[in-house]
C-alpha positions in Angstrom: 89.8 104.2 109.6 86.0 103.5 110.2 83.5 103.2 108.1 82.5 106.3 107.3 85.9 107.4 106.4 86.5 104.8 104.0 82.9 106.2 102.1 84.2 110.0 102.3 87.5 108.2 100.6 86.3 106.3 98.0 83.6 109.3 96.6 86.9 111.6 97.1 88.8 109.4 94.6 86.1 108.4 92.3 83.3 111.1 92.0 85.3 114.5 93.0 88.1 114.6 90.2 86.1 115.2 87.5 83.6 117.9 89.2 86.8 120.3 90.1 87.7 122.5 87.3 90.9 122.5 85.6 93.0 125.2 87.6 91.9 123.1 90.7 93.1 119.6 89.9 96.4 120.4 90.3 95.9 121.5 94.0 94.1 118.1 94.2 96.9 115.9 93.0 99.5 117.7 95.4 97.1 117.6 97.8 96.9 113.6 97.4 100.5 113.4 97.2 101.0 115.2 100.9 98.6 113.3 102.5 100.4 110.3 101.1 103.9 111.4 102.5 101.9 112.5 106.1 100.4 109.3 106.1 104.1 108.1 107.3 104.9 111.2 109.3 102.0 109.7 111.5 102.8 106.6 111.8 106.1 107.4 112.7 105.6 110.3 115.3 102.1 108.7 116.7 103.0 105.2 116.7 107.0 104.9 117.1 106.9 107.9 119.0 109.8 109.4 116.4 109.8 112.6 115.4 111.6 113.5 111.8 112.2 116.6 110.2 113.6 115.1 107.1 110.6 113.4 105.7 111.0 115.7 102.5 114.3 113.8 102.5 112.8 110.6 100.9 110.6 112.6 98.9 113.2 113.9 97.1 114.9 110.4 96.9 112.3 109.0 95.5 111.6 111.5 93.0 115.3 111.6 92.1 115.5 108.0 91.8 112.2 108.0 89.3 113.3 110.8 87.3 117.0 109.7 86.7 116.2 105.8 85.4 113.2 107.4 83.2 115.3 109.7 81.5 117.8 107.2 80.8 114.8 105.0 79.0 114.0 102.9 82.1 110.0 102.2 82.0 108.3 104.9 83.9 106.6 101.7 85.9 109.6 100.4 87.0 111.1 103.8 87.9 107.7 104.0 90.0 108.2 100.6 91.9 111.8 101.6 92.2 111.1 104.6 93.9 109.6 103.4 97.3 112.4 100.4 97.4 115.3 103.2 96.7 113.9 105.6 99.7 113.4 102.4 102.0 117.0 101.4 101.6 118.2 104.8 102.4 116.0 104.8 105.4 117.2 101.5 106.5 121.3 102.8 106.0 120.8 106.0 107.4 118.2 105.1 110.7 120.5 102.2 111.9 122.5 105.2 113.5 120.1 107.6 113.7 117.1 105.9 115.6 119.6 105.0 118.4 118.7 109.1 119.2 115.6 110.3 120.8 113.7 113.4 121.1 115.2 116.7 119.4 118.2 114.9 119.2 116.5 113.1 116.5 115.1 115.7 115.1 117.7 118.0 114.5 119.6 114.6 113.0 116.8 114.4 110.6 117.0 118.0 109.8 120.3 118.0 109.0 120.1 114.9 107.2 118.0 117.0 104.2 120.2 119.8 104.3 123.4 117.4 103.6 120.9 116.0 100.8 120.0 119.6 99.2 123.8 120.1 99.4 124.5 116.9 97.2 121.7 117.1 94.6 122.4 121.1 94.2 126.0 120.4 93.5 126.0 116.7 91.9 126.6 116.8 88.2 124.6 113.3 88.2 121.7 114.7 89.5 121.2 117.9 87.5 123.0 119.9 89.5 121.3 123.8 90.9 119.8 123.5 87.6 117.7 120.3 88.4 116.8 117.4 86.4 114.9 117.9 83.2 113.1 116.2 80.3 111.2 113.2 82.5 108.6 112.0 80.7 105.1 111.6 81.7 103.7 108.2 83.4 102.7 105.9 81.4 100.5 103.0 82.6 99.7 100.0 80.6 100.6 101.8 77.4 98.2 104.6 78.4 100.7 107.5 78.9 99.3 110.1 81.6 99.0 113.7 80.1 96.5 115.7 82.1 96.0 116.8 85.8 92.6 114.5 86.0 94.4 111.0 85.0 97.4 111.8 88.1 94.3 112.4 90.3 92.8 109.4 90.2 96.7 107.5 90.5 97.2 109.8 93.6 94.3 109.6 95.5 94.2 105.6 94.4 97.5 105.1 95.8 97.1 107.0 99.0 93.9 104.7 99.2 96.4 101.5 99.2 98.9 103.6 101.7 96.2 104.0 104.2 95.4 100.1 103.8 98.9 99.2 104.4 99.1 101.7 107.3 95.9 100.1 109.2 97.3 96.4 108.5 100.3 97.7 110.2 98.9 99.2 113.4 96.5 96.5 113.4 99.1 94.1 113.1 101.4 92.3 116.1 104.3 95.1 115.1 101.7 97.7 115.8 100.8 96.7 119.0 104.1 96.5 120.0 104.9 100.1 118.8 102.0 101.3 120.0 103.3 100.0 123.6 106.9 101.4 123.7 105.2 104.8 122.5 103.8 104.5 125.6 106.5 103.0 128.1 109.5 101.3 126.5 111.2 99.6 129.5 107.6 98.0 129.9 107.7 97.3 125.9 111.1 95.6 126.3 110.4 93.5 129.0 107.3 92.0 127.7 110.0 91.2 124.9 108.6 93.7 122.1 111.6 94.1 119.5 111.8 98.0 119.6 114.5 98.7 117.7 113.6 96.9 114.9 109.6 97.6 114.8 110.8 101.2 114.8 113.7 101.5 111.9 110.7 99.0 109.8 108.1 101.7 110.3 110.9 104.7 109.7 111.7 102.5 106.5 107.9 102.3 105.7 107.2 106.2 106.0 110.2 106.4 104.0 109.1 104.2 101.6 105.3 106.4 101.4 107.0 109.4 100.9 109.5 107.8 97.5 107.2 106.1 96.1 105.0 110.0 96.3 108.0 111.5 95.3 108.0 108.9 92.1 104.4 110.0 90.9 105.4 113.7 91.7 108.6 113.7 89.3 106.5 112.1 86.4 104.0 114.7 87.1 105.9 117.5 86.8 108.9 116.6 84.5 111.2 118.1 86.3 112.9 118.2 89.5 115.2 120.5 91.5 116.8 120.6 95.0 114.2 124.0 95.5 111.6 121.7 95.1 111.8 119.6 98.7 113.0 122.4 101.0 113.3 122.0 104.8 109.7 124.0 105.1 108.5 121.0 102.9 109.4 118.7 106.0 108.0 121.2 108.5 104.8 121.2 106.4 104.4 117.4 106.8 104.8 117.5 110.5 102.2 120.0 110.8 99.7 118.2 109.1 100.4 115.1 111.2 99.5 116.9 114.1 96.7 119.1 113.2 95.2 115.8 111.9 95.7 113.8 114.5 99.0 111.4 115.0 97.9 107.9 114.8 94.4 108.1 113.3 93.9 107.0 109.9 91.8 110.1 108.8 94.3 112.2 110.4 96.6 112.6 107.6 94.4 112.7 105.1 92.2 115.9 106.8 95.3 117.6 108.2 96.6 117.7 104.6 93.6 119.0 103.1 93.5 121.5 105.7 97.1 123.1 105.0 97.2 123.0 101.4 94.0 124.9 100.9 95.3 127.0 103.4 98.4 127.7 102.2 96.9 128.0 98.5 95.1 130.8 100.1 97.2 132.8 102.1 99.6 132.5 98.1 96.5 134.0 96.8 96.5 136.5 99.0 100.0 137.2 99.3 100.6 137.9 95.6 97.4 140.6 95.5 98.5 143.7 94.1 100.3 146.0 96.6 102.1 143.1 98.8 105.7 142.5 98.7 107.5 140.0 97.0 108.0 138.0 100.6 104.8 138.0 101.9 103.6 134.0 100.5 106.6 133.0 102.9 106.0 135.5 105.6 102.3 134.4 105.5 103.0 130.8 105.2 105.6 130.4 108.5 103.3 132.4 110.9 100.2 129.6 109.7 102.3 127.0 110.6 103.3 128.4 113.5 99.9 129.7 115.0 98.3 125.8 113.6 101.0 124.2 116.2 100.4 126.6 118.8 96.6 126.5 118.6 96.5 122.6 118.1 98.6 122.4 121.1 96.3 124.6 123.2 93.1 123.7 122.1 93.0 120.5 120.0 96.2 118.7 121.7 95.2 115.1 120.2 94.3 116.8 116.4 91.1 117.4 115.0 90.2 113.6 114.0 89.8 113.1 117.6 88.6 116.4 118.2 85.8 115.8 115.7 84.6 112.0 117.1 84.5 113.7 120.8 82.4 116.1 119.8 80.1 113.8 117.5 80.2 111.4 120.5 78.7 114.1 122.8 76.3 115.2 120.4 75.2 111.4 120.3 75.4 110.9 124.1 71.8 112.3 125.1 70.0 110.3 122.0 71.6 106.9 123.5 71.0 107.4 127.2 67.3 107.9 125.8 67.0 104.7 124.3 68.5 103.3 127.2 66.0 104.3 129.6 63.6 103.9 127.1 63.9 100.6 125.7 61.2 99.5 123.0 58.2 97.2 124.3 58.8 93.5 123.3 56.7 92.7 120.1 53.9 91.9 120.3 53.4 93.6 124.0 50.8 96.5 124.3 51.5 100.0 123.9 51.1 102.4 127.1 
């Protein structure tokens, strides 16, 4: 992330939460909470060149894992650190096998990977069942329990802050390079001696860990949890917003998720006006998605981060070439 970004960041964490008014604070913390999870989806699809449809998967872990040791009087904090470690293991267990696939091979793996988890949770006793788990108690933070939308604002958006810094460490990192070359041509990666097998189950296991630990501060939010709540849409929905962002770019998650959950808040609006049928949120929700893809693939094929620095760069272009041509006269010299 530049500079810039960082700046639009920080006044989005500090100064915005308490200027939005109470119906809209929830849309902000869910909004934090999917740029978190996407922040993973674009690591792993723009760097490792992985595509997962089963990133809801470790959302759901991790807000399982959360929600079942607080209501059996585990510390909400330690249900919170739990939450990222719990979803990494899984990741770690269950992409050994899988990442030896590639292309829709791995996606429909991944895909099917949720649905076998929906089947669990929905009929596990252990987990709540269809009826879901209930009665998980709010955050609590240094003694300082967490009871209203603004104080799960500023934990979102402060830990998708510390996400994004991990995720930039990463791709600036050795690893990253070395990702970011057998995205490109792994026989090339693998004979310069780039582990690729490993760098990518590390960065599957560190999405997966992004999306438990937002699954954590999601079950503590809303104090309950059931397999409806991480459907396979849910999953689709991240990918989207990966690549309407911009895969690989650090803003890219952050602006992709801003721009389909206000979007989809919309079209909800819209959908339950007086007059539409019962299906039409869901009917207006899938053709979005699938007009977003279609148009981002036309139009906008690297996402609109990039989008948006080609076109500042061009509107920049003529005012350097200017001050090339044009240099300034050496001081002291006299003017024309």
């Amino acid at each position: 992330m530049n500079r810039w970004a960082l700046v639009a960041l920080a006044v989005a964490t500090l100064a915005l939460p308490p200027l939005l008014p109470e119906k809209h604070l929830a849309i902000y913390v869910l909004l934090g909470l999917a740029a978190t999870v996407t922040v993973g989806v674009s690591m792993l699809m723009g760097y490792a060149g992985q595509v997962s449809l089963g990133q809801a998967s470790f959302y759901a872990i991790g807000g399982y894992a959360a929600g079942m040791l607080a209501v059996r009087g585990v510390p909400t904090v330690a249900g919170l650190v739990a939450a990222p470690i719990v979803a990494a293991l899984a990741a770690v267990l269950l992409g050994a096998p899988l990442l030896r696939l590639r292309g829709h091979h791995l996606a429909f793996a991944t895909l099917a990977m949720q649905l076998i988890l929906l089947s669990l949770l929905g009929q596990g006793n252990w987990a709540g069942g269809a009826i879901g788990l209930q009665g998980i108690p709010r955050l609590s933070l240094a003694g300082f329990e967490l009871r209203d939308d603004l104080g799960y604002a500023y934990v979102v958006w402060v830990v998708l802050a510390v996400v994004l810094l991990i995720s930039r460490n990463v791709v600036a990192s050795r690893a990253g390079r070395g990702l970011r070359a057998a995205a490109t041509s792994e026989t090339a990666a693998a004979a310069s001696g780039v582990a690729i097998g490993g760098y990518r189950l590390a960065v599957f296991a560190l999405s997966a860990a992004f999306a438990g630990l937002a699954g954590g501060i999601y079950a503590y939010y809303l104090g309950y949890l059931a397999p409806g709540s991480f459907p396979v849409l849910l999953s689709i929905e991240y990918v989207v917003m990966a690549v309407v962002g911009g895969l690989g770019t650090g803003a890219g998650p952050v602006l992709g998720a801003a721009v389909i959950v206000l979007l989809v808040q919309l079209l909800t609006a819209l959908g339950t006006q007086p007059g539409m049928p019962g299906y039409a949120p869901s009917v207006l929700s899938y053709a979005v998605y699938a007009l977003l893809l279609v148009a981002t693939v036309l139009y906008l094929p690297r996402g609109l981060v990039p989008a948006l620095r080609t076109g500042a760069a061009r509107l920049t272009a003529p005012r350097r070439r200017a001050r090339r041509s044009h240099p300034p006269a050496p001081h002291g010299a006299a003017g024309p």
